[in-house]
C-alpha positions as CSV (number, residue, x, y, z in Angstrom):
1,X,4.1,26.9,6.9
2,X,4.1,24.0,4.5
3,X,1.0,24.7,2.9
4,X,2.4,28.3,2.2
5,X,5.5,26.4,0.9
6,X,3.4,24.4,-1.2
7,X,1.8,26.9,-3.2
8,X,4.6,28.9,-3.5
9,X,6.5,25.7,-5.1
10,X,4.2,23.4,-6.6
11,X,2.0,24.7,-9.5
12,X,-1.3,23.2,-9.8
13,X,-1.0,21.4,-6.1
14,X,-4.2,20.0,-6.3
15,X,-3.4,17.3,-9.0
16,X,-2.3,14.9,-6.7
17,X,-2.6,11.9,-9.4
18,X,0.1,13.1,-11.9
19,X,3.5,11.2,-10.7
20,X,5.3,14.7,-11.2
21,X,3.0,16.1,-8.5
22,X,3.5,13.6,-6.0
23,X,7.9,13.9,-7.0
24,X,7.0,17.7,-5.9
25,X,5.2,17.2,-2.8
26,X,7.5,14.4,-1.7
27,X,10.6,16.3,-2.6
28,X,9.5,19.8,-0.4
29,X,8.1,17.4,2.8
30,X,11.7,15.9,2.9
31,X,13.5,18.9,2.1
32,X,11.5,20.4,4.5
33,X,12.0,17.8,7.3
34,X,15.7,17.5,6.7
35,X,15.8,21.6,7.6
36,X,13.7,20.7,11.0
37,X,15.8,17.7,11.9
38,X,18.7,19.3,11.5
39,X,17.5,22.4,13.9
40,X,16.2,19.7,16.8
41,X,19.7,18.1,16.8
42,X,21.4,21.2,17.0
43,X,18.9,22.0,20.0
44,X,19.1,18.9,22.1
45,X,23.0,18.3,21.5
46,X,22.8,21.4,23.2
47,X,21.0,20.7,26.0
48,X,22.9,17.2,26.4
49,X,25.8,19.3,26.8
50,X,24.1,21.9,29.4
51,X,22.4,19.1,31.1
52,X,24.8,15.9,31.1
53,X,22.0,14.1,30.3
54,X,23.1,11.0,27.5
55,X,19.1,10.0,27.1
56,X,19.1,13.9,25.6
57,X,22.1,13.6,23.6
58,X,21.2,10.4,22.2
59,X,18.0,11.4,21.2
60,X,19.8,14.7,19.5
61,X,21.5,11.9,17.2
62,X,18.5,10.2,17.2
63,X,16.7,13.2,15.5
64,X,20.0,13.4,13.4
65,X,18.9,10.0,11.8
66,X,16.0,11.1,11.0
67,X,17.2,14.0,8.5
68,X,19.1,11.1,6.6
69,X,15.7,9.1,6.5
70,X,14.4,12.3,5.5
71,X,17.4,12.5,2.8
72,X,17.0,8.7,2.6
73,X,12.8,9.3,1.6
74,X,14.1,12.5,-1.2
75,X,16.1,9.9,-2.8
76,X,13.1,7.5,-3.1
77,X,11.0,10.2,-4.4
78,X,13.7,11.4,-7.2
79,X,14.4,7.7,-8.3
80,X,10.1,7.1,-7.9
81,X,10.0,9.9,-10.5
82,X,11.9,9.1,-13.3
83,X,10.6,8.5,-16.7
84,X,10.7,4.7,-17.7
85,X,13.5,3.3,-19.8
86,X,14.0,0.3,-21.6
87,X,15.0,-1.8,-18.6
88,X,12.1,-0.6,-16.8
89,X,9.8,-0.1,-18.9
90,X,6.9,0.1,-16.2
91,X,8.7,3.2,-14.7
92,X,11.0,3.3,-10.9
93,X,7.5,4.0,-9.0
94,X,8.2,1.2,-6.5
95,X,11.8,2.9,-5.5
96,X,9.0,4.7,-3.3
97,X,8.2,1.8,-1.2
98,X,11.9,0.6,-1.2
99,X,12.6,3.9,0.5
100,X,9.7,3.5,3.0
101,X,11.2,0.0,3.9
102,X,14.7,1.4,4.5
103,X,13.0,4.1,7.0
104,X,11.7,1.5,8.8
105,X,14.6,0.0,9.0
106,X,15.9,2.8,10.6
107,X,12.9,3.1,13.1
108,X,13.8,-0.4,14.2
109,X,17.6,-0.1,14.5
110,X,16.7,3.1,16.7
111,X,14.2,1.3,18.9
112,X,16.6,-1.3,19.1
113,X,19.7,0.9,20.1
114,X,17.3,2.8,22.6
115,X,16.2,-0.3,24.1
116,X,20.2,-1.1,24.8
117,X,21.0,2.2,26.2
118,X,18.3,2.2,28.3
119,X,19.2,-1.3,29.9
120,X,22.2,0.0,30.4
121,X,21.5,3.0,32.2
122,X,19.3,0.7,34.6
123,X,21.9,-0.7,35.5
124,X,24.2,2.0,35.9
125,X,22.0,5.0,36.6
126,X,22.7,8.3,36.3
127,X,20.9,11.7,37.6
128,X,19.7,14.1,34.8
129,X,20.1,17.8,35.8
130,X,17.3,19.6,34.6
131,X,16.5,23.5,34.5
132,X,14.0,25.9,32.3
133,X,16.2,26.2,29.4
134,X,16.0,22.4,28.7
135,X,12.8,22.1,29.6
136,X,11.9,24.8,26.9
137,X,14.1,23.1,24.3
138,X,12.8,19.5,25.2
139,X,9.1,21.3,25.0
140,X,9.7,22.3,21.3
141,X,10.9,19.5,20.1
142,X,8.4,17.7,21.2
143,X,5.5,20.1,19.6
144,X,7.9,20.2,16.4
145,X,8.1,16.3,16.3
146,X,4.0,16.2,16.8
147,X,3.8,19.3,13.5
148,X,6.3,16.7,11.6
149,X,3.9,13.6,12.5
150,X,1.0,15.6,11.4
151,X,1.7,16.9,7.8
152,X,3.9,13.9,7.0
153,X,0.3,11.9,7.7
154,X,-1.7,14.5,5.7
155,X,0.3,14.8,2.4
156,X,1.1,10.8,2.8
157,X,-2.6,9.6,2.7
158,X,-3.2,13.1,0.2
159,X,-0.6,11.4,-2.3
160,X,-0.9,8.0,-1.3
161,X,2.7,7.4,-0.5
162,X,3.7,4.7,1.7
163,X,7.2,6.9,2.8
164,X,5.8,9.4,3.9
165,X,3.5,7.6,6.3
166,X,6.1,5.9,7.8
167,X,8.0,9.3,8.3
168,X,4.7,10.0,10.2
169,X,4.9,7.2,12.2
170,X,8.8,7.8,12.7
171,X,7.9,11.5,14.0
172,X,5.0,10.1,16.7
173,X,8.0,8.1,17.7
174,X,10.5,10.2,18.2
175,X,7.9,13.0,19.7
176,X,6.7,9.8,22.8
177,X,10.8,9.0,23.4
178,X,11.4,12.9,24.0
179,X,8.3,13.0,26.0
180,X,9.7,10.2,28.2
181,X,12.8,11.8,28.5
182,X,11.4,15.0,29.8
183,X,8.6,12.8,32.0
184,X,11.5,11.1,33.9
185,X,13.9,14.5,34.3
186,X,10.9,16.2,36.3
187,X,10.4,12.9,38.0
188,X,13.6,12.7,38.6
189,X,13.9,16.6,39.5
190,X,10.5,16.6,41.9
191,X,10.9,13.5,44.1
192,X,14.7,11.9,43.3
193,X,13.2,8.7,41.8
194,X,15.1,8.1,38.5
195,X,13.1,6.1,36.3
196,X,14.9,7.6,33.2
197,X,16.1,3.8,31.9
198,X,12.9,2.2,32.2
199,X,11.0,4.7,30.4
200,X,13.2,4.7,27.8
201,X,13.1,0.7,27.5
202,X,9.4,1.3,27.3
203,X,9.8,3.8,24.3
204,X,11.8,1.7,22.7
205,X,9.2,-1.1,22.4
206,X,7.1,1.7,21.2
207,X,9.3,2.4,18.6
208,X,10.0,-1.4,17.6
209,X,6.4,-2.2,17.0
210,X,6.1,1.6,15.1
211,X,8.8,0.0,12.8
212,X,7.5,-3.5,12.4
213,X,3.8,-1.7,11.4
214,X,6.1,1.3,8.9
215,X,7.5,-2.1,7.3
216,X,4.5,-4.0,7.3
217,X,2.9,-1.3,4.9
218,X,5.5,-1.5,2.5
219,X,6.4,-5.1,2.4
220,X,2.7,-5.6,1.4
221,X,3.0,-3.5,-2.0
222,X,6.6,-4.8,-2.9
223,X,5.2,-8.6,-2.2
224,X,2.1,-7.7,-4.7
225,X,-0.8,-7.1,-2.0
226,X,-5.1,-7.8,-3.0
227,X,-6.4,-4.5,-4.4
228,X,-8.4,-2.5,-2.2
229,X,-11.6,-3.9,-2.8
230,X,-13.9,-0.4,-3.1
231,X,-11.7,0.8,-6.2
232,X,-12.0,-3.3,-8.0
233,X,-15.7,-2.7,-7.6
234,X,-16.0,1.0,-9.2
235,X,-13.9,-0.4,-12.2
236,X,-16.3,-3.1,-12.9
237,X,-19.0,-0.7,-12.0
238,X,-17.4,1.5,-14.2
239,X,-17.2,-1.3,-16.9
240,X,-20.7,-2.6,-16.7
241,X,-22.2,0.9,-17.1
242,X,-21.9,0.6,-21.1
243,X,-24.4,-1.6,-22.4
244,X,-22.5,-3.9,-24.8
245,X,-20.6,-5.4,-21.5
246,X,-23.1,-8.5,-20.2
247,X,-19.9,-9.9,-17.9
248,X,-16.8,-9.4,-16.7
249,X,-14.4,-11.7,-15.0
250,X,-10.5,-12.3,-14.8
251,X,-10.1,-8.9,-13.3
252,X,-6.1,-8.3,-12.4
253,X,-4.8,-5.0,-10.8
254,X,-0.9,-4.6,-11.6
255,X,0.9,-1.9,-9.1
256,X,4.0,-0.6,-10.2
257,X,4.1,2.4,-7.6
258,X,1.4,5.0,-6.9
259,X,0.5,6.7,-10.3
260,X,1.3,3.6,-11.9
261,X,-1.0,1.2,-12.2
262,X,-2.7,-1.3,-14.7
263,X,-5.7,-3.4,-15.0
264,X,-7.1,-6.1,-17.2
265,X,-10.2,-8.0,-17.6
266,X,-12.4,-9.6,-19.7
267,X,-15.4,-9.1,-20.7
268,X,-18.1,-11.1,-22.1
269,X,-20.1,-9.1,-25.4
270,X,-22.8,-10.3,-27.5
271,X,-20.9,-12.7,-30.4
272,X,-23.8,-11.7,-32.7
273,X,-23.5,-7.7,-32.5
274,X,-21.9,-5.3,-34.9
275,X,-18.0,-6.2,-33.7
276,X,-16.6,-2.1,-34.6
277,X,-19.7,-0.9,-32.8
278,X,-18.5,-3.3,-29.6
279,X,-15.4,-2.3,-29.8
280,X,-15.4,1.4,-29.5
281,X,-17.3,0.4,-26.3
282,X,-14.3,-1.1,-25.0
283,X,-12.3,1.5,-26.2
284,X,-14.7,4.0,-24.1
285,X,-14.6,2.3,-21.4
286,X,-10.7,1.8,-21.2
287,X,-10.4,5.6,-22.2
288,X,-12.6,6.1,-18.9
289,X,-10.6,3.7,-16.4
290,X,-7.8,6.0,-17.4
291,X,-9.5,9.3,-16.8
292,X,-11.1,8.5,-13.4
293,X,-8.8,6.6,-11.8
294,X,-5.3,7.1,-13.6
295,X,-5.0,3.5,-14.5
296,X,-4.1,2.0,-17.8
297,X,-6.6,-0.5,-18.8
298,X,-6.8,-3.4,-21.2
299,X,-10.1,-5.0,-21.9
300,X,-10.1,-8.2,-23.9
301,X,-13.8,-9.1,-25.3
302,X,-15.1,-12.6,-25.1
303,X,-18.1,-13.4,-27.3
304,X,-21.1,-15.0,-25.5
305,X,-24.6,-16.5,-27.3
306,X,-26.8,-14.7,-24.9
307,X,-29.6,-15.1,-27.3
308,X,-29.9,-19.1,-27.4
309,X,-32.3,-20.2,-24.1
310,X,-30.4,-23.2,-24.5
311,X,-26.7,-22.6,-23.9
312,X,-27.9,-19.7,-21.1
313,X,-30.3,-21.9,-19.1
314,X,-27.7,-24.7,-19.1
315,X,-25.4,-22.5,-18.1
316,X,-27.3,-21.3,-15.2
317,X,-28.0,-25.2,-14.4
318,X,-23.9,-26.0,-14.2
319,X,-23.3,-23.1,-12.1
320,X,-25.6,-24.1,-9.9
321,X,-24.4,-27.7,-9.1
322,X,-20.9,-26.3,-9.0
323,X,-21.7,-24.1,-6.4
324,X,-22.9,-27.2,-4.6
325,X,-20.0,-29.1,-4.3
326,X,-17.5,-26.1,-4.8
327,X,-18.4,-23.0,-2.9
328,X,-17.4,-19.6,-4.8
329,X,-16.9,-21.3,-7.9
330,X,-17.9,-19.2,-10.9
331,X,-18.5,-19.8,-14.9
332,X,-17.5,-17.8,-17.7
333,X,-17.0,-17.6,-21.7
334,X,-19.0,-20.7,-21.5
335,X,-19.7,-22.3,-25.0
336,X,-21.6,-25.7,-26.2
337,X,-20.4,-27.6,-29.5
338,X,-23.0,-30.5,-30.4
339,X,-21.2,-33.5,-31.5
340,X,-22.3,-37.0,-32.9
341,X,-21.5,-38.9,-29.9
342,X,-21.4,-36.4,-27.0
343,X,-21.7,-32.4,-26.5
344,X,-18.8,-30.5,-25.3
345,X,-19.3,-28.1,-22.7
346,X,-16.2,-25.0,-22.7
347,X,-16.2,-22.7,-20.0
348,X,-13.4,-21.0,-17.9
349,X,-14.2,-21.3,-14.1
350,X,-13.3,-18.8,-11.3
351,X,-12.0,-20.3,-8.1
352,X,-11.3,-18.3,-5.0
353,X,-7.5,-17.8,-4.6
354,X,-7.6,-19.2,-1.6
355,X,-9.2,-22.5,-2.4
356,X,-6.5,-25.0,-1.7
357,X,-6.7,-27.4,-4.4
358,X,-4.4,-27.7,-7.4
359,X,-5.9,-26.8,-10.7
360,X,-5.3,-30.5,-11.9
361,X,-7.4,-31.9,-9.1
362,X,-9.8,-28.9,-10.0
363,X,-10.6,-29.4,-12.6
364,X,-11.0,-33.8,-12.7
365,X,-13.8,-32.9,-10.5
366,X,-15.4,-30.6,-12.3
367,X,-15.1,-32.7,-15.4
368,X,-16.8,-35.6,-12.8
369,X,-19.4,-33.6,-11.9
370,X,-20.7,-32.9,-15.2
371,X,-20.4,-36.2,-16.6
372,X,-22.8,-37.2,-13.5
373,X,-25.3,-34.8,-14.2
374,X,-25.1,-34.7,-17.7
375,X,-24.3,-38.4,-19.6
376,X,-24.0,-36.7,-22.7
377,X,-21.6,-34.0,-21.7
378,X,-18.1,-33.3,-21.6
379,X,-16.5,-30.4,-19.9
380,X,-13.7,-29.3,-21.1
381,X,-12.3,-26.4,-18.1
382,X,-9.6,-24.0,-17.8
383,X,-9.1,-23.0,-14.0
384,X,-9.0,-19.6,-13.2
385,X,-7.2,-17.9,-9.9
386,X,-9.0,-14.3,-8.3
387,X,-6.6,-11.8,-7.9
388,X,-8.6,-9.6,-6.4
């Protein structure tokens, strides 16, 4: 039904990177799951009534929560998809994870409100009456709930969107609490063993632990989480494949929301080459981050001296002892300057982000190492932090 929905609605469905395609497909999966929320209430409020049952009814308004997270997830989209202004001028794209966080919110006040009523009703029990018409009701939502789960998951990874994955995961939910419910009314039904509070408490933690993973996923983006490394590798791939880049380094992936993202680098050109020549290179090769991966890029170019044996061999040879004392260390834009008295050595150097040293501290003993190695030498070091 949805993919029927979706051609009829979205034009050109399959450009999934455009942020107006994504608005679209995240508008008719809420619209969409507002409609079927809406029915399943209507359904099980229904059966509460016929049965007497309160795990039914609750889970009726339970399924009514989940067309205002749907309403809740709309907004986020509409918001996600406006065109940046001058107070933000990298666009609303994170409103999307913002959205996904307040759905998991949700998730988790439900769990937590299912996990009451169910102590409750172990200590107070109550029989569920139970008969086909229920059953059939109970049946459907469940299969609807497990349809819900299953596009939700489809278009979320399709488009990337952290909301709509958590709707996923709020749809499993709700299709295991209705499960349980129906579980304990045939228990309950067969044999006279009413187990209907403890299953529920057992749900709940089900649902408590979907909500703290839901949040988990969108904390990460909102916080500034690593880039995945498979994409950092095919830029610098991507990078490296023109011939005027030697090096790159200083790589840093900036996320404003899916469909908006931006990356910068350096990298490290021949000083001694044709400079407009160079520099259409970069151009290319920021005109082709934008085209395969719909991110903006910005390269800055740092001339080397890969010609001179000298300053590339010593090089190599600081590297090298660095490594020794500091592991993961790398070199880069690494320049000598003869001087009457003493040579200076200037390089930038790499550090893993999670080397826990300050930069001062960093770089005194870099400056210590070289002066031990090399009695002539003086490093002069600018410490630089991975972000990816």
């Amino acid at each position: 039904m949805l993919k029927v929905l979706s051609r009829i609605f979205i034009k050109n469905s399959e450009d999934i990177n455009d942020p107006a395609m994504r608005r679209a497909y995240g508008t008719l999966c809420s619209v969409y799951g507002i409609f079927l929320n809406v029915l399943l209430f209507a359904g099980k409020y229904f059966a509460g009534l016929l049965s007497g049952s309160v795990a039914i009814t609750a889970d009726a308004f339970n399924n009514l929560s989940d067309a205002g997270s749907s309403l809740i997830t709309l907004m986020g989209f509409i918001i996600a998809g406006k065109k940046p202004d001058l107070d933000h001028p990298f666009g609303h794209g994170r409103a999307e994870y913002l959205a996904g966080l307040g759905l998991s919110v949700m998730i988790g006040v439900m769990g937590f409100e299912l996990a009451k009523s169910s102590v409750e009703k172990i200590i107070n029990p109550v029989e569920p009456e139970l008969n086909i018409t229920i059953g059939l009701i109970l049946i459907a939502s469940i299969l609807v709930k497990l349809y819900m789960a299953l596009y939700n998951r489809q278009i979320g990874r399709k488009i990337n969107s952290a909301a709509m994955l958590a709707t996923a995961t709020d749809a499993l939910s709700d299709a295991a609490a209705t499960s349980a419910v129906l579980a304990t009314m045939l228990i309950a039904h067969l044999s006279g063993i009413n187990l209907d509070g403890w299953a529920g408490l057992v749900v709940a933690c089900f649902i408590l632990i979907a909500a703290y993973k839901a949040a988990k996923d969108t904390i990460s983006p909102l916080l500034g989480q690593a880039p995945d490394p498979e994409l950092v590798r095919e830029i610098e791939a991507s990078v490296r494949s023109h011939s005027e880049v030697l090096d790159i380094h200083d790589l840093i992936l900036h996320d404003y929301g899916p469909g908006r993202r931006f990356v910068s680098l350096h990298a490290e050109v021949d000083g001694n080459s044709e400079m407009f020549a160079v520099h259409d290179a970069i151009d290319a090769a920021e005109m082709e981050i934008k085209e395969k991966f719909n991110i903006l890029a910005t390269i800055h170019m740092d001339p080397i001296e890969p010609d001179s044996s000298e300053v590339m061999q010593l090089r190599s040879a600081v590297q090298e002892k660095l490594c020794e004392s500091i592991p993961g260390i790398s070199i880069h834009d690494f320049r000598m300057v003869p001087g009457p008295t003493h040579t200076k050595l200037i390089f930038d150097a790499a550090v893993p982000a999670e080397l826990n040293i300050s930069d001062e501290k960093l770089a005194a003993q870099i400056r210590s190492i070289i002066s031990e190695n090399w009695h002539r030498h003086y490093a002069v070091v600018s410490i630089d932090r991975s972000y990816t």
